[in-house]
N, C-alpha and C positions, 0 to 999 in steps of 0.2 A: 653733154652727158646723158647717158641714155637715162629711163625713167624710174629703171629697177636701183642703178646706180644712186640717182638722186634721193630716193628715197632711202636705201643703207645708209648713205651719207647720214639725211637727217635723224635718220634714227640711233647709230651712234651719239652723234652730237647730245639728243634731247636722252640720253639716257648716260654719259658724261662717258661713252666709253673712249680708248683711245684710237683717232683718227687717221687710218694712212694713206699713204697718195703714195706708197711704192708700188709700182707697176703700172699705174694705171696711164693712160693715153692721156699728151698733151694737152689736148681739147677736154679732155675732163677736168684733167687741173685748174683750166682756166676758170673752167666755168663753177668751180669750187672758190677760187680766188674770187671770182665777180660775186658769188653768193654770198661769201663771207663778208666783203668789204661793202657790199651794199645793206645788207642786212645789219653792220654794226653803222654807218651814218645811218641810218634808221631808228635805230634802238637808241643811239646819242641824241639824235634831235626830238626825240620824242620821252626819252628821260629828262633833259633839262630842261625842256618844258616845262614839264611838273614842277619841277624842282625849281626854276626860277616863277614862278606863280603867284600870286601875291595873296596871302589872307586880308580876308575883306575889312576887317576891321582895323586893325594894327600898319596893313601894307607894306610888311614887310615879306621878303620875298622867304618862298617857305625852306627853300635846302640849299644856299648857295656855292658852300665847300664842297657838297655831297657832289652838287653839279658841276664844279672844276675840277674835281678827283676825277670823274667819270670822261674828260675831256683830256686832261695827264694821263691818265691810263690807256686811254687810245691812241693819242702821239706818242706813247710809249712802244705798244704794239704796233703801229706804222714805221717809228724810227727800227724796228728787231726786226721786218720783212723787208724795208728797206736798204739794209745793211748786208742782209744777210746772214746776220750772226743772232743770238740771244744769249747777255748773258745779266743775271737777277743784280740787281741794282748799278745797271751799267747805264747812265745816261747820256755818254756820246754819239749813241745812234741818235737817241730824241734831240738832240740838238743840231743834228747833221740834215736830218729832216724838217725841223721848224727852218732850215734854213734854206734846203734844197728847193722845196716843193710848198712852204708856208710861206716863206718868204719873209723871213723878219731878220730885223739886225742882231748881230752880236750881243748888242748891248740889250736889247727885248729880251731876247733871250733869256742873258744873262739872271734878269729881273724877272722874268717868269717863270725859271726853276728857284732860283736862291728864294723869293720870294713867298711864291705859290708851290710850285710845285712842291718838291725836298719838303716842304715842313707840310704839307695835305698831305700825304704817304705815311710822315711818322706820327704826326701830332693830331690828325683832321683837322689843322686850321692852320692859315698862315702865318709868316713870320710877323709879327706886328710891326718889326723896324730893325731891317739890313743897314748894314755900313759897310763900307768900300773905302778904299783911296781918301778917308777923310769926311766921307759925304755920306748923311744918312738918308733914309729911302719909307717913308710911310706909302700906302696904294688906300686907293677908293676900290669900289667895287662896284657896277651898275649890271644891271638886267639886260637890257640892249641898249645900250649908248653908242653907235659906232663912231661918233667925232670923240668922244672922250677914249677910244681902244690904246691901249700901250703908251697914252698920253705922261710923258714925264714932265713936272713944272715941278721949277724952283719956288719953294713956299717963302724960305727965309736965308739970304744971299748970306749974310755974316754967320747964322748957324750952319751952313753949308745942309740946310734940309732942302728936301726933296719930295715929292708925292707922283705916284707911279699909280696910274689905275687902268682897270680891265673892266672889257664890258663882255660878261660871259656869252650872251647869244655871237656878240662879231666871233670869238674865239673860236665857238661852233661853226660858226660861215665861213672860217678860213680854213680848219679841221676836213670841213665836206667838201670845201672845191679844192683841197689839197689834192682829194681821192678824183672826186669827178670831170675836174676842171677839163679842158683842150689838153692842156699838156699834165694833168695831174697821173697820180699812183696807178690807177686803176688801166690807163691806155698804157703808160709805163709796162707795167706787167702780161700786159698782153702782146703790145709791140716787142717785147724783153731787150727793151730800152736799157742802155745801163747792167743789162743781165737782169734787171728786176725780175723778170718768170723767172730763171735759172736760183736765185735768193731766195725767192718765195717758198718753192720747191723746198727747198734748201733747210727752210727753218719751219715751215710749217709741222712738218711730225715731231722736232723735237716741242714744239706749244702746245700740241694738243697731246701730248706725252705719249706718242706710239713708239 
């Protein structure tokens, strides 16, 4: 992208106007697509930061919901360029992508939207206790634990309970090498693997409302 280009662009953006990519040359796109997708794992790793941080006296970590919303919101927008499509409280794309490109099971899944996700959206906090098929579902929540990530253990066999816990930094570390990895988003969209450029295209001016 030429320099005059990049800079309209940013100026747009930081002034919230709306953004369009009609007409302009391949190799611009792309490198609008690299901008944005690098620059939002940036602003993710460096918000939950904060946010998972611990006050010194208390040691409790200072934003933890704030910092899983901020994590759901962006496999949010990764599942809608993903896809291809956007549409406002559609969570089959985000599920299509935790599973394409994050790599988690069904069942993770399952327990990371019903759980976390779906109630950080409406309520700011999550569900305190899912049930399913019989079986109920309490979660821990850690800063960065990655032996305990997406950890399920049966607490009490006869109550059919359950405990489901997340450790917010690994969810980030799977988030960013979704995008950056060998085979993640970001080479996707540039190889238009899948059509991922031709999606991207696709759904970028209806997100930035051009």
């Amino acid at each position: 992208m030429t320099r005059f280009m990049q800079n309209h662009f940013n100026q747009q953006l930081a002034t919230n106007k709306a953004v369009s990519i009609t007409g302009l040359a391949k190799q611009d796109i792309k490198d609008i697509a690299e901008s944005i997708l690098v620059e939002r794992s940036s602003s993710l790793q460096k918000e939950v930061r904060h946010c998972i941080s611990r006050y010194e006296k208390t040691q409790e970590m200072a934003a933890p919901f704030s910092a899983l919303l901020y994590c759901f919101s962006t496999i949010d927008l990764l599942g809608s360029l993903y896809a291809g499509k956007f549409n406002k409280g559609n969570t089959k794309t985000t599920k299509i992508y935790m599973k394409d490109l994050i790599h988690y099971t069904d069942f993770q899944i399952l327990l990371l939207q019903e759980i976390f996700r779906h109630k950080l959206v409406h309520t700011a906090e999550p569900k305190w206790l899912y049930e399913k098929n019989g079986e109920c579902y309490t979660w821990s929540c850690y800063a960065d634990k990655r032996s305990e990530h997406l950890k399920c253990i049966v607490v009490d066999k006869e109550a059919r309970a359950n405990n489901f816990s997340i450790s917010i930094w690994s969810l980030v570390e799977d988030i960013v090498n979704s995008i950056h990895g060998t085979n993640g988003y970001l080479n996707m969209v540039m190889s238009n693997q899948n059509n991922c450029f031709d999606k991207f295209s696709k759904v970028f001016n209806k997100l930035s409302g051009a």
